[in-house]
C-alpha positions in Angstrom: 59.5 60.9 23.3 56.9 61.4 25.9 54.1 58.6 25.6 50.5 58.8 25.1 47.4 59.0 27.5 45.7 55.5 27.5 42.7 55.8 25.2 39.2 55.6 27.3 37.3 52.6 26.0 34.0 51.9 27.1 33.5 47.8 25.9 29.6 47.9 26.5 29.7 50.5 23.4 31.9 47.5 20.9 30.2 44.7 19.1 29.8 42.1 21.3 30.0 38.5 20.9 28.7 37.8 25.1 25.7 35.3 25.2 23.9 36.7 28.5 24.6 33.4 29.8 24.3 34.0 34.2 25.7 31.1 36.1 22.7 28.4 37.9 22.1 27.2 41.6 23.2 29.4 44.9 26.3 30.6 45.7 26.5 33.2 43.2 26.4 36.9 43.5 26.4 39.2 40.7 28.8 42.3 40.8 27.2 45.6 39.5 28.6 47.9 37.7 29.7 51.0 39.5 30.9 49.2 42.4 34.1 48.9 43.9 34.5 44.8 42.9 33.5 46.3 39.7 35.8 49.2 39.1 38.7 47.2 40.8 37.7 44.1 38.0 38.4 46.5 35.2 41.1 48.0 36.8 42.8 45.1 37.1 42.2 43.6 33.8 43.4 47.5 32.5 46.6 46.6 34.3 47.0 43.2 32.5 46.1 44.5 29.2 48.7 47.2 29.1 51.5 44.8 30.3 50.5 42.9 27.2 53.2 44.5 24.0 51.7 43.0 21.4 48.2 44.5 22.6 49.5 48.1 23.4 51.0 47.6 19.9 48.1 47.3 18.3 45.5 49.7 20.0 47.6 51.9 22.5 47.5 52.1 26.1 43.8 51.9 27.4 41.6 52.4 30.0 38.7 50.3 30.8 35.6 52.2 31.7 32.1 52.1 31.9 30.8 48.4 31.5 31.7 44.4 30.1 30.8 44.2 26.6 27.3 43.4 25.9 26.3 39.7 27.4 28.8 39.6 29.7 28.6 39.9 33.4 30.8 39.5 36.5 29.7 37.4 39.4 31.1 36.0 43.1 31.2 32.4 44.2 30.8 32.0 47.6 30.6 28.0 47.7 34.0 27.5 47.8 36.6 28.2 50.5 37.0 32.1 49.7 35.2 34.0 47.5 36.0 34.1 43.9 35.4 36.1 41.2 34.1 34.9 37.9 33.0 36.2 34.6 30.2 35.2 32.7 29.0 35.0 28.9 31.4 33.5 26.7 30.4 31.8 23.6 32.2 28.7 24.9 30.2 28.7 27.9 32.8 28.7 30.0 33.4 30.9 33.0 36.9 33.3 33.3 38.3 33.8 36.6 40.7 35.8 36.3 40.7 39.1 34.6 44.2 38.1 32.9 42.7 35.4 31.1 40.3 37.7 29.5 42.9 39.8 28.2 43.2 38.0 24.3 39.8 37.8 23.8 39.2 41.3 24.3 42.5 42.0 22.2 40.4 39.9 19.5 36.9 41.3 19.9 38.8 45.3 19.9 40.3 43.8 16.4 36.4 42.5 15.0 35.2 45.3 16.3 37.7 47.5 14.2 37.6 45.8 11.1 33.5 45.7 11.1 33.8 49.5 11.6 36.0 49.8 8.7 33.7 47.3 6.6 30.6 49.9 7.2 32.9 52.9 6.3 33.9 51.1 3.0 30.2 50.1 2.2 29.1 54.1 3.4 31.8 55.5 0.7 30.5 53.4 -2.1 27.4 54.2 -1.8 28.4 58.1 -1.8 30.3 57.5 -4.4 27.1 56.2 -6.4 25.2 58.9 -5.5 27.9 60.8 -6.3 27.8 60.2 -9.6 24.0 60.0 -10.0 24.4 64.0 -9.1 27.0 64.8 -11.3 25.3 63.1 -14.0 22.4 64.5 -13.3 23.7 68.2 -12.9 26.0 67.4 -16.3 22.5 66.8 -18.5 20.9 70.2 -16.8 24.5 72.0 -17.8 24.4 70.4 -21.4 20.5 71.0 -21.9 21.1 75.0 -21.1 24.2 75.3 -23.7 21.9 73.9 -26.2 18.2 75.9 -25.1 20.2 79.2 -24.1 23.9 79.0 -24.6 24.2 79.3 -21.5 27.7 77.8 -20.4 27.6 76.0 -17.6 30.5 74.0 -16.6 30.4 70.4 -16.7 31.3 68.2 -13.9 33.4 64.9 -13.6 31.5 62.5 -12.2 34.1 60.3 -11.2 35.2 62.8 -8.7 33.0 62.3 -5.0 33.7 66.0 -4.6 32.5 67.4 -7.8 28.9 66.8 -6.3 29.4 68.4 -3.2 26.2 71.4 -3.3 24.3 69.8 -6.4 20.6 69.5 -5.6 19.9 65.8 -4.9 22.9 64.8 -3.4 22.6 63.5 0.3 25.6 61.7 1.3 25.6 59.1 4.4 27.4 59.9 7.2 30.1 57.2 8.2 29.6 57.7 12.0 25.8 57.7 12.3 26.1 54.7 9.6 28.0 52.9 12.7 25.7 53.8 15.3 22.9 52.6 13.6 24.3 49.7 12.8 25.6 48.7 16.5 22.3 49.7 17.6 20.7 47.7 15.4 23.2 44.5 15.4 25.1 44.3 18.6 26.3 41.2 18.5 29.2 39.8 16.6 30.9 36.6 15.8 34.7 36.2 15.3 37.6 33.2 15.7 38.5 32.9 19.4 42.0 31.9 21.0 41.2 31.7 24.7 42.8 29.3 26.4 41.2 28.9 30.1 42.7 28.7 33.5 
């Protein structure tokens, strides 16, 4: 059974739970996205993420592109010895060094991020569902008031069925994906349990 492309995820575009915390004093230099440190940073960690089964499990094979997630950033130290690279906004406030160690927490934030997605999409359908049935109802007193002033016979509708008031006047059902967009425009940051254990 031939295996699937990685999936293409872009973290900067997730719920974020980074604080926008930058490290203090000299010796640091922050790496910018599109750069080679960059891209070889997220290759690496794409590399360590995949190796991980539980992980692949759980979301497939991916490939990190584009950016951190929001309130995170990558920077060099350059007091030490040799030059090392070190990532920046956790809510612990402590730095990562290497991309490995990173690995859980974006297994965890990919999980909040799912599970608020799927939160929206349950809030979006009951809300369709109400308006739903405010159509139907609605449509089902017009049909009953024209048997009665014209006998005219207008099929009734059951209003416990979200596709029965598909094309009824009035109805103007939310759409799930814009509902998430909005909503990770609007609140980018989010707050879950974290494992990481630093090294």
């Amino acid at each position: 059974m031939a295996q699937s492309a990685p999936r293409d995820i872009d973290l900067s575009t997730l719920w974020s739970d980074g604080t926008g915390v930058t490290p203090q004093g000299p010796g640091y230099t922050q790496i910018l996205r599109g750069s080679d440190r960059h891209t070889a940073w997220l290759d690496g960690f794409t590399s360590n993420f995949n190796k991980e089964a539980q992980f692949v499990t759980q979301h497939g094979s991916i490939n990190l592109i584009g950016d951190l997630p929001q309130g995170y950033t990558l920077w060099v130290q350059t007091t030490g010895q040799k030059p090392v690279v070190l990532l920046f906004g956790h809510p612990r406030g402590k730095s990562c060094r290497a991309a490995s160690n990173f690995s859980n927490h974006v297994n965890e934030l990919l999980n909040a991020d799912h599970a608020k997605e799927i939160g929206i999409w349950n809030q979006v359908r009951a809300e369709n569902q109400r308006r739903a049935t405010a159509a139907v109802a609605r449509y089902n007193e017009w049909a009953i008031n024209q048997r009665i002033q014209f006998g005219l016979n207008h099929p009734l509708r059951d209003n416990s069925d979200y596709v029965a008031a598909w094309g009824l006047e009035g109805f103007d059902p939310v759409d799930e994906k814009v509902a998430v967009q909005k909503e990770r425009r609007n609140n980018p940051t989010i707050a879950f349990p974290c494992s990481c254990v630093f090294r």
